[in-house]
N, CA, C and O of each residue as an XYZ file, in Angstrom:
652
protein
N      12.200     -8.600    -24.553
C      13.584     -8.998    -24.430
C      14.431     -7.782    -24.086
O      13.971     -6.648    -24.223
N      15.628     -7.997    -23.653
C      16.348     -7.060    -23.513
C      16.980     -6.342    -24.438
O      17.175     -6.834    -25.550
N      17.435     -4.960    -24.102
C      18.038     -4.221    -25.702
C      19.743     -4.334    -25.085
O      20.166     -4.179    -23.940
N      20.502     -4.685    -26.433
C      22.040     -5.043    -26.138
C      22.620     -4.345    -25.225
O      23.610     -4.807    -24.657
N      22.064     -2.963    -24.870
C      22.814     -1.580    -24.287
C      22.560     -1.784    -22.980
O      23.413     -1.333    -22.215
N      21.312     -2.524    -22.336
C      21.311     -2.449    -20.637
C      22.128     -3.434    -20.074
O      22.394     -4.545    -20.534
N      22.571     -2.816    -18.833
C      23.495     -3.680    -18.065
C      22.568     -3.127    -16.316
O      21.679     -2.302    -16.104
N      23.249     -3.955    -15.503
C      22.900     -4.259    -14.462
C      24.278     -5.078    -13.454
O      25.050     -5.949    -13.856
N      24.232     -4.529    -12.265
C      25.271     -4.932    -11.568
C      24.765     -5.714    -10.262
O      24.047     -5.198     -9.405
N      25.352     -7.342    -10.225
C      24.390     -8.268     -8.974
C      26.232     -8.080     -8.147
O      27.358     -8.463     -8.462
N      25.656     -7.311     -7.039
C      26.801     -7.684     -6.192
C      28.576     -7.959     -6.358
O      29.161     -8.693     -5.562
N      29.195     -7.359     -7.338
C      30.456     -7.459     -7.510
C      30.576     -8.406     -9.461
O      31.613     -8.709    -10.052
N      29.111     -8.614     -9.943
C      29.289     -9.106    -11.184
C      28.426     -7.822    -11.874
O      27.506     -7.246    -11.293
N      28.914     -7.488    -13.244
C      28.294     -7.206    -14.198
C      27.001     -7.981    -15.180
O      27.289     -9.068    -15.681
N      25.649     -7.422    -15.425
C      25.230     -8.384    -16.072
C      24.714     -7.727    -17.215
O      24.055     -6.694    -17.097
N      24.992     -8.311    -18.453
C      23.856     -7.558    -19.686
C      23.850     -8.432    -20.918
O      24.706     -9.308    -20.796
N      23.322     -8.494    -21.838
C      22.832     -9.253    -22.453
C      23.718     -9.927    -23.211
O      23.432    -10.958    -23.818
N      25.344     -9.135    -23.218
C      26.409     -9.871    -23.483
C      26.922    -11.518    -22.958
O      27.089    -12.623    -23.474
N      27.066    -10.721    -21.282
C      28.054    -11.679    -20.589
C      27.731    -11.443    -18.873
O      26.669    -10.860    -18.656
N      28.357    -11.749    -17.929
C      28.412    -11.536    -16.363
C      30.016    -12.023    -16.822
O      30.431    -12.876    -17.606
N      30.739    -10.946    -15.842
C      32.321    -11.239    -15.722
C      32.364    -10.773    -13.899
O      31.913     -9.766    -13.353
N      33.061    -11.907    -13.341
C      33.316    -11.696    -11.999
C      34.848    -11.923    -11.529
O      35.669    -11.274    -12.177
N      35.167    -12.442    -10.879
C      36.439    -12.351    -10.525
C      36.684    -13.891    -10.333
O      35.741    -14.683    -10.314
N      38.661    -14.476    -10.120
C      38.956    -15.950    -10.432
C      38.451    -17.088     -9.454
O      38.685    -18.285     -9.614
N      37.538    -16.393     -8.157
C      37.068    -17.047     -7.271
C      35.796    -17.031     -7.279
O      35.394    -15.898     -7.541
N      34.723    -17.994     -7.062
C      33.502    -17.959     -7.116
C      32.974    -16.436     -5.971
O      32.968    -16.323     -4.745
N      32.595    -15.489     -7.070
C      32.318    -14.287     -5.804
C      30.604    -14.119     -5.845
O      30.126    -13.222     -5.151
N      29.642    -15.023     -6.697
C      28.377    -14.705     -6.664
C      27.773    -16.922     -6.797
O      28.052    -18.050     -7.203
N      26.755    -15.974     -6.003
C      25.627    -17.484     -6.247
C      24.362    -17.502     -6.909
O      23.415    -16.968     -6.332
N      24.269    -17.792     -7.522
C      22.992    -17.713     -8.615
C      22.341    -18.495     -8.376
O      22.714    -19.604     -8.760
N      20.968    -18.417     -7.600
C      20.185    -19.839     -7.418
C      18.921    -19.610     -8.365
O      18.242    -18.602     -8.167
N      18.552    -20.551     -9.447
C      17.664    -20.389    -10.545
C      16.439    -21.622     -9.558
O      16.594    -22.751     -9.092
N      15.273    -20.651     -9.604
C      14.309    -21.929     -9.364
C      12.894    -21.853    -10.206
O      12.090    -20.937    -10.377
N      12.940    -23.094    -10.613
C      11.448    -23.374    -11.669
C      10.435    -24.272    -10.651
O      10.658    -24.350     -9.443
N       9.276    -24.944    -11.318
C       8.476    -25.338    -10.491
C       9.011    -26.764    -10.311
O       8.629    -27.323     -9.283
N       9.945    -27.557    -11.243
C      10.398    -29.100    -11.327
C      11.662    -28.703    -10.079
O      11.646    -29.354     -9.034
N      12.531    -27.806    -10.247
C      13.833    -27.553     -9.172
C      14.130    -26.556     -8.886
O      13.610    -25.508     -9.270
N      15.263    -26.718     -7.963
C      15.922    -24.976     -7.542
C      17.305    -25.460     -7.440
O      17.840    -26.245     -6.656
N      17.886    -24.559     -8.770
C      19.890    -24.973     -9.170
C      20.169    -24.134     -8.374
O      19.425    -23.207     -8.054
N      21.625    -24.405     -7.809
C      22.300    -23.157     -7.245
C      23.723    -23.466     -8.116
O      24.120    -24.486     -8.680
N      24.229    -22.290     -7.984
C      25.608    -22.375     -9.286
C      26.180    -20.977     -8.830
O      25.655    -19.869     -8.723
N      27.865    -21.600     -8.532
C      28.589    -20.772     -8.244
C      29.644    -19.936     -9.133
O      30.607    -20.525     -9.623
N      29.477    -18.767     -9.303
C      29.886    -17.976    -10.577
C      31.171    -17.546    -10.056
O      31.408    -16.952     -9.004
N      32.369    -18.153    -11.436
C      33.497    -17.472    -11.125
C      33.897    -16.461    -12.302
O      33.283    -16.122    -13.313
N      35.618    -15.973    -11.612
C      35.858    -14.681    -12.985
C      35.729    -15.371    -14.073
O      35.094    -15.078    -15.086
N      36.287    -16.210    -13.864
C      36.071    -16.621    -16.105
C      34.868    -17.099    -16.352
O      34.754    -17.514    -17.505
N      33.793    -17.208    -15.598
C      32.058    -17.668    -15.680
C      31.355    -16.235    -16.270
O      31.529    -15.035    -16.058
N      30.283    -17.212    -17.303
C      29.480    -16.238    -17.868
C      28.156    -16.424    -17.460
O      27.918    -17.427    -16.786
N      27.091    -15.524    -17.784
C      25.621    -15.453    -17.110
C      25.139    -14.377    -18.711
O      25.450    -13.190    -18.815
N      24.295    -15.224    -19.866
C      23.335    -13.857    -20.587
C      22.609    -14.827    -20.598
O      22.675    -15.931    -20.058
N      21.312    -13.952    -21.798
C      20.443    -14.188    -21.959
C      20.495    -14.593    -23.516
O      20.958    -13.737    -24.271
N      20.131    -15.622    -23.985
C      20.211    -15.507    -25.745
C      18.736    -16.733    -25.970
O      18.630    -17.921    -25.665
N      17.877    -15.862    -26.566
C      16.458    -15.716    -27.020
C      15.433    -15.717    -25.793
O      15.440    -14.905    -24.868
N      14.502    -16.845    -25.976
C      14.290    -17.513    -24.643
C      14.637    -18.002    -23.200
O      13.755    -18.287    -22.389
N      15.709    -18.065    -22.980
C      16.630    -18.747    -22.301
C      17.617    -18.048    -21.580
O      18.245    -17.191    -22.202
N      17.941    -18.286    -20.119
C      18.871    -17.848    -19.438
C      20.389    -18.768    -19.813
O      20.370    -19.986    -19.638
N      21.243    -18.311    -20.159
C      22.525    -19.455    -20.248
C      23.395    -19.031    -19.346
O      23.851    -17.887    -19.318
N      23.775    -20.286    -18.258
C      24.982    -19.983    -17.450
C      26.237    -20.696    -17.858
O      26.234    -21.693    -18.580
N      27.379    -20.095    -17.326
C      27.919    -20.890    -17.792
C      29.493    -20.673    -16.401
O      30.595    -20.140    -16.531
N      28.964    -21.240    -15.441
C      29.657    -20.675    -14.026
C      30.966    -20.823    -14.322
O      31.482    -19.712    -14.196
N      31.925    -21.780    -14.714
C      33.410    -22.075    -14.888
C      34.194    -21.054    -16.577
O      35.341    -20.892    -16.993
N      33.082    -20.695    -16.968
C      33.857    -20.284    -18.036
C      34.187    -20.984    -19.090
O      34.627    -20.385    -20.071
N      34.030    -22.534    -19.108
C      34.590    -23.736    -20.183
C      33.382    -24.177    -20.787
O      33.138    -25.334    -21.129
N      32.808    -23.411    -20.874
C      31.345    -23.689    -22.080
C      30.837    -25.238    -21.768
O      30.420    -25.997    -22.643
N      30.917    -25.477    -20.750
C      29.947    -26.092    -20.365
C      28.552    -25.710    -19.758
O      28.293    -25.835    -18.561
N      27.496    -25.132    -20.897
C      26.426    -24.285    -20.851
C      24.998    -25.012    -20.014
O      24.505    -26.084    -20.365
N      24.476    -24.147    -18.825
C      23.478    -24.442    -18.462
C      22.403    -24.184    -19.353
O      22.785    -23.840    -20.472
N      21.182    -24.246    -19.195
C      20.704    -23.297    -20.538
C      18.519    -23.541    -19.220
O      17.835    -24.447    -18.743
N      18.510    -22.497    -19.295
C      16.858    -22.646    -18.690
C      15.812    -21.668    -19.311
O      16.036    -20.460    -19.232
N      14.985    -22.003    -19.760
C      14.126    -21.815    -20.382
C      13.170    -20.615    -19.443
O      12.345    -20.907    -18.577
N      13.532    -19.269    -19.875
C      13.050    -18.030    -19.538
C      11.395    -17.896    -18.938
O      11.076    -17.213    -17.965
N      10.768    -18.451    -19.501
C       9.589    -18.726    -19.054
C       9.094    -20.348    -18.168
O       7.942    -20.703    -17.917
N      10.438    -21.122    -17.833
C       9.863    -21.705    -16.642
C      10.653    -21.206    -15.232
O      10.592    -22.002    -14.295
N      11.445    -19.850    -15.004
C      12.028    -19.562    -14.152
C      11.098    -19.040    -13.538
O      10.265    -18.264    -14.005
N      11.207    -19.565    -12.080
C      10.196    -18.940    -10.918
C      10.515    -17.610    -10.405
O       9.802    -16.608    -10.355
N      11.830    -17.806    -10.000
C      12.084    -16.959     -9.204
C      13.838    -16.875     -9.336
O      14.405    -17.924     -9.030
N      14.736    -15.708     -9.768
C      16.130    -15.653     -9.483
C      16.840    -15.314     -8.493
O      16.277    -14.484     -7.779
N      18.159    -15.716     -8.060
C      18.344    -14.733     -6.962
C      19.622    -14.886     -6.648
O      20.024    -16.045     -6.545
N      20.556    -13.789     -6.425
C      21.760    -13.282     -6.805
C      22.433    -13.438     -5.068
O      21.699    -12.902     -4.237
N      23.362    -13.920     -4.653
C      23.730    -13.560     -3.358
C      25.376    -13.585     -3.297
O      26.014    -14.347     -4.024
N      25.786    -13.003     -2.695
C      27.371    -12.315     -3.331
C      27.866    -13.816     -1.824
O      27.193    -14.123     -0.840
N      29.247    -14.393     -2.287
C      29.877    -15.047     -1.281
C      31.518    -14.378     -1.035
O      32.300    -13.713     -1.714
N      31.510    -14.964      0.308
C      32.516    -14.303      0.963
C      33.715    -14.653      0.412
O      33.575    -15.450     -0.515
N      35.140    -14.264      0.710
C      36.327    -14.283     -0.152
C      36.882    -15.709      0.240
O      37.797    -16.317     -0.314
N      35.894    -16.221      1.640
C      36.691    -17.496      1.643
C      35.939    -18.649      1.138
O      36.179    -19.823      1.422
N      34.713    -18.083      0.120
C      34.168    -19.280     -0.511
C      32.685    -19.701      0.112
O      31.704    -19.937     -0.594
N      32.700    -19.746      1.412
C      31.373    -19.815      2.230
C      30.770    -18.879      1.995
O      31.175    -17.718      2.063
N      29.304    -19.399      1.562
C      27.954    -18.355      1.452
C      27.665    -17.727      2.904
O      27.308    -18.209      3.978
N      28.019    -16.270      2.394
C      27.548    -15.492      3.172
C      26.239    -14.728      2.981
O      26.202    -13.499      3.043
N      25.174    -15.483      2.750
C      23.859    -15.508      2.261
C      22.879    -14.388      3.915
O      22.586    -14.943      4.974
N      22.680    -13.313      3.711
C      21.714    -12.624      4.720
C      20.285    -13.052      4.476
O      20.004    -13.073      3.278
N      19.511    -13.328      5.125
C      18.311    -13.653      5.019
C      17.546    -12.371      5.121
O      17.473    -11.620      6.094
N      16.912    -12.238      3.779
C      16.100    -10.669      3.566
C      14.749    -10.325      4.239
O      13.989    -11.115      3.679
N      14.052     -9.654      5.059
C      12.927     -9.820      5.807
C      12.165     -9.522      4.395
O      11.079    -10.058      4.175
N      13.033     -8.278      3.047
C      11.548     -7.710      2.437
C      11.915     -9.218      1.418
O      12.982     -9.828      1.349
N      10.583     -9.507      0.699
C      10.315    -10.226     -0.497
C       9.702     -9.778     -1.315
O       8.777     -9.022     -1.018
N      10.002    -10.090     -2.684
C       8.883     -9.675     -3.638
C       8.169    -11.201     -4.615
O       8.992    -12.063     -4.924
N       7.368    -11.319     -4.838
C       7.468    -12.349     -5.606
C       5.729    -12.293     -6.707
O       4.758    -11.632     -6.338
N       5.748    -13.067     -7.905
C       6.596    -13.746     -8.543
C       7.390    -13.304     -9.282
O       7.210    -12.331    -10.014
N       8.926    -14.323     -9.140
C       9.342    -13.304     -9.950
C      10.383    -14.739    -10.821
O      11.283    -15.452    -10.376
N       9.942    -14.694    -11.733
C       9.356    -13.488    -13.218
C       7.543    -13.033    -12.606
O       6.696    -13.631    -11.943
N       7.592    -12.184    -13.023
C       6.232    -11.398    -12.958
C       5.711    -11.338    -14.505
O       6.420    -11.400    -15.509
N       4.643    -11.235    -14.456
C       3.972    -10.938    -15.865
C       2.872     -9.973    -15.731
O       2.697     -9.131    -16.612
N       1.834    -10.055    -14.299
C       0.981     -8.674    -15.017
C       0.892     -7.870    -13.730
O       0.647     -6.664    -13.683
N       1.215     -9.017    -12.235
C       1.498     -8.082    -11.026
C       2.631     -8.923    -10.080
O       3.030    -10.086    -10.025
N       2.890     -7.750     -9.423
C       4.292     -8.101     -7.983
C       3.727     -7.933     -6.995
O       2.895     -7.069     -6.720
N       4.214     -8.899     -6.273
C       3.678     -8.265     -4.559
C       4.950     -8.530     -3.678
O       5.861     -9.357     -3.662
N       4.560     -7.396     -2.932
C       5.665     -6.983     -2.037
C       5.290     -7.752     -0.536
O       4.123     -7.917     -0.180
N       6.452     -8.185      0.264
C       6.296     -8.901      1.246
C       7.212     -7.942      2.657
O       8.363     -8.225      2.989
N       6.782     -7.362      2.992
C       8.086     -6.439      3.963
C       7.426     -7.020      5.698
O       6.244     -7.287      5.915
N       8.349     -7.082      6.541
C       8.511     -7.083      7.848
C       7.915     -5.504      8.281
O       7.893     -5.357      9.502
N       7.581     -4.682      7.739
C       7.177     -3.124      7.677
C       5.336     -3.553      8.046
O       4.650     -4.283      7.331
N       4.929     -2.954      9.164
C       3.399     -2.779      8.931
C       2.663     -1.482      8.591
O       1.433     -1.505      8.559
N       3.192     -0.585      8.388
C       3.017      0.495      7.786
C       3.118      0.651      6.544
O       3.733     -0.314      6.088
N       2.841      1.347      5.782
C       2.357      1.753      4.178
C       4.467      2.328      3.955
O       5.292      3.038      4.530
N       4.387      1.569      2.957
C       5.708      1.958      2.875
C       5.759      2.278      0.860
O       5.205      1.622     -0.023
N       6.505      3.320      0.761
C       6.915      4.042     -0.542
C       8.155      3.401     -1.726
O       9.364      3.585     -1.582
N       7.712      2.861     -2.538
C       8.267      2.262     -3.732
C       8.944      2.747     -4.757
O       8.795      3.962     -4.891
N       9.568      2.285     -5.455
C       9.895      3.113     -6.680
C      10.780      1.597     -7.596
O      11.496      0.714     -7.123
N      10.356      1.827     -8.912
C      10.569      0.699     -9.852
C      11.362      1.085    -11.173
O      10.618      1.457    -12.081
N      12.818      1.071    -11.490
C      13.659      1.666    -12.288
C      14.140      0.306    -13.625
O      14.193     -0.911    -13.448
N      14.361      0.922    -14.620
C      14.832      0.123    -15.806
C      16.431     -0.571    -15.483
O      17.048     -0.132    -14.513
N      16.939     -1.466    -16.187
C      18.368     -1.445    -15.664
C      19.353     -0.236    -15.803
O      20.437     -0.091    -15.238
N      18.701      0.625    -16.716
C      19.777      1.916    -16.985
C      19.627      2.933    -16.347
O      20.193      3.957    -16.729
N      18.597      2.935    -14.875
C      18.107      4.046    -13.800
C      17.088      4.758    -14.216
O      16.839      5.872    -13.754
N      16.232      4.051    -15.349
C      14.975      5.501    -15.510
C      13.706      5.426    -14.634
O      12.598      4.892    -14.685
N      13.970      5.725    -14.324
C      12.408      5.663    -12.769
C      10.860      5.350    -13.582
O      10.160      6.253    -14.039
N      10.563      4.095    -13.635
C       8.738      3.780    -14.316
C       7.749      3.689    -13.774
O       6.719      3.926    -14.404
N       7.706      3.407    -12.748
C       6.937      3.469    -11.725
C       7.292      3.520    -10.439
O       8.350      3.156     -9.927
N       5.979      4.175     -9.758
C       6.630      4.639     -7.702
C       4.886      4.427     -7.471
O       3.947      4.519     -8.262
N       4.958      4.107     -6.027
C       3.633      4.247     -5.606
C       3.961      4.255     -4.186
O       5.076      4.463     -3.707
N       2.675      3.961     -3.442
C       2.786      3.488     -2.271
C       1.886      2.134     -1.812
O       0.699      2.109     -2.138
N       2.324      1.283     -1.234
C       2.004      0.145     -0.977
C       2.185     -0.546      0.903
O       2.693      0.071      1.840
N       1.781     -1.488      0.929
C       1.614     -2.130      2.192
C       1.774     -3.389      1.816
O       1.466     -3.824      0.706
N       2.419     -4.232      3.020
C       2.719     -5.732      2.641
C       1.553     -6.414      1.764
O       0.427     -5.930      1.648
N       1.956     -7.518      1.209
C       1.214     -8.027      0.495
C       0.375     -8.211     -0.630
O      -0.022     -9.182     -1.273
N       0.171     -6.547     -0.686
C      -0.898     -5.775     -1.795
C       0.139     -6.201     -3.320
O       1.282     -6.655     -3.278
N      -0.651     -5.897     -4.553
C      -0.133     -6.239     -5.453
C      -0.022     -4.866     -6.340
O      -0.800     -3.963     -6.646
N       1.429     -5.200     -6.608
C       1.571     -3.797     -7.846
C       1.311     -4.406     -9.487
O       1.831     -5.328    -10.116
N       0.386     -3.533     -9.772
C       0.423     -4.067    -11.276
C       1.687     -3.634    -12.173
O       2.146     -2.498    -12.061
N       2.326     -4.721    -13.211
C       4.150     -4.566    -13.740
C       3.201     -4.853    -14.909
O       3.935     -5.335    -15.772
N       2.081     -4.812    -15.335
C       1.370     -5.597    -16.666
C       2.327     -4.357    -18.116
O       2.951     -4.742    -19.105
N       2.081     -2.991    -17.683
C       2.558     -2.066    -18.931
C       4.024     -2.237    -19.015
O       4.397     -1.775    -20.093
N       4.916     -2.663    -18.394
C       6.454     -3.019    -18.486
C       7.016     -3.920    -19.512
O       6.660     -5.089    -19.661
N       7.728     -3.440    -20.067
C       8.354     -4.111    -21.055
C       9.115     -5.213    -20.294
O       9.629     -5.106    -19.180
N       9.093     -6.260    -21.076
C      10.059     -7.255    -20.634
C      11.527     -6.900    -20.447
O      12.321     -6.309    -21.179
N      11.617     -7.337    -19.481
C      13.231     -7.428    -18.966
C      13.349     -6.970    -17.916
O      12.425     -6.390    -17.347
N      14.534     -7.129    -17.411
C      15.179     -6.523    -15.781
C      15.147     -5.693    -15.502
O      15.739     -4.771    -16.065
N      14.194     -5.534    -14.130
C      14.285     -4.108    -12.981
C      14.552     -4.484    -11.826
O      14.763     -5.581    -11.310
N      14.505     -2.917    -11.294
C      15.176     -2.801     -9.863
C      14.271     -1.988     -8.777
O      14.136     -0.771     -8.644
N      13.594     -3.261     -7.916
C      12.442     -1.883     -7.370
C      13.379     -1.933     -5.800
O      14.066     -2.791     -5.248
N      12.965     -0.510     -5.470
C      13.757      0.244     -4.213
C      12.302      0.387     -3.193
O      11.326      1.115     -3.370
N      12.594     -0.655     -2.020
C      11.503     -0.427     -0.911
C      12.343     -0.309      0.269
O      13.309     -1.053      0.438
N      12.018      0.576      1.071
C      12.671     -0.099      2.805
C      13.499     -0.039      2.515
O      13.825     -1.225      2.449
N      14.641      0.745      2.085
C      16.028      0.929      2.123
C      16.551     -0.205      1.693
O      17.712     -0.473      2.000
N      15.585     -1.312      0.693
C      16.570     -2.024     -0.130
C      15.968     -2.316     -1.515
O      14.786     -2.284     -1.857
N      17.134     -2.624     -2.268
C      16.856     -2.889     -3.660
C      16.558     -4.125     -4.115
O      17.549     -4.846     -4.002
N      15.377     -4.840     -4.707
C      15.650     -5.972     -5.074
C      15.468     -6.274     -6.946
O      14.999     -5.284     -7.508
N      15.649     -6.977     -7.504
C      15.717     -7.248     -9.324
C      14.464     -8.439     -9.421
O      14.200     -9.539     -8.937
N      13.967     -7.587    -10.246
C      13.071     -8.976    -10.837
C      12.745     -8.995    -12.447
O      12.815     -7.990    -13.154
N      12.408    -10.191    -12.871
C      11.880    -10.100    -14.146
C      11.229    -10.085    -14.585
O      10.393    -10.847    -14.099
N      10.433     -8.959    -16.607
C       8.923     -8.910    -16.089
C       9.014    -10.153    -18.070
O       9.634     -9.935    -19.110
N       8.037    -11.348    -17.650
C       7.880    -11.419    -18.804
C       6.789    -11.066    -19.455
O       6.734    -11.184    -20.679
């Protein structure tokens, strides 16, 4: 689980085991997908996003009307910032990583056919692992403590979760 003190920043929201605070217009999209569905939910300033036990709780409007998904059937999360006029301005990423949640390995998916250089940080920047890898291959995340990281490939960053 996470320790109260890490935080993490998705695109213009804060996230940590408190709360996510964004601004009075939906400025992030949170699409949660398990193996039954895939929610998408638009996060505004008075909308919250933690974690409390098991469970991801959203709560996009702020009026405690609580989503609530069960930490271990989340497939895959994914954060995409929208534009000021409301329309998803969603980029389609060539790199992928998946699964994610991860539990004992990740694999990296890049448009790169060359061996390309990694690096895998805590939410508070402590560097845990780096290697080098090539599409597809699998990094073992098995010694990682649970909770949110940030691995840096190809000049981009992506978050995943390890349970």
């Amino acid at each position: 689980m996470l320790k109260n003190k890490e935080t993490l920043f998705f695109g213009g929201i804060l996230l940590c085991t408190g709360a996510i605070w964004a601004s009075d217009t939906a400025t992030t999209k949170v699409i949660v997908k398990t193996e039954k569905e895939s929610t998408e939910y638009n996060m505004y300033d008075s909308g919250k996003m933690y974690f409390s036990e098991d469970y991801l709780i959203l709560d996009p409007l702020g009026d405690s009307n609580l989503k609530k998904v069960k930490l271990a059937e989340i497939q895959n999360l994914q954060f995409s910032p929208l534009n000021s006029s409301g329309i998803n301005d969603v980029q389609r990423l060539s790199n992928r990583i998946y699964p994610n949640p991860a539990t004992e390995q990740l694999t990296i998916l890049s448009d790169e056919e060359e061996d390309f250089y990694y690096s895998i940080y805590t939410v508070d920047g402590k560097l845990v692992s780096s290697g080098r890898s090539r599409t597809g291959e699998v990094i073992n995340v098995a010694s990682l403590a649970t909770g949110i990281y940030e691995i840096k490939f190809n000049n981009q960053n992506l978050r995943f979760i390890k349970q």
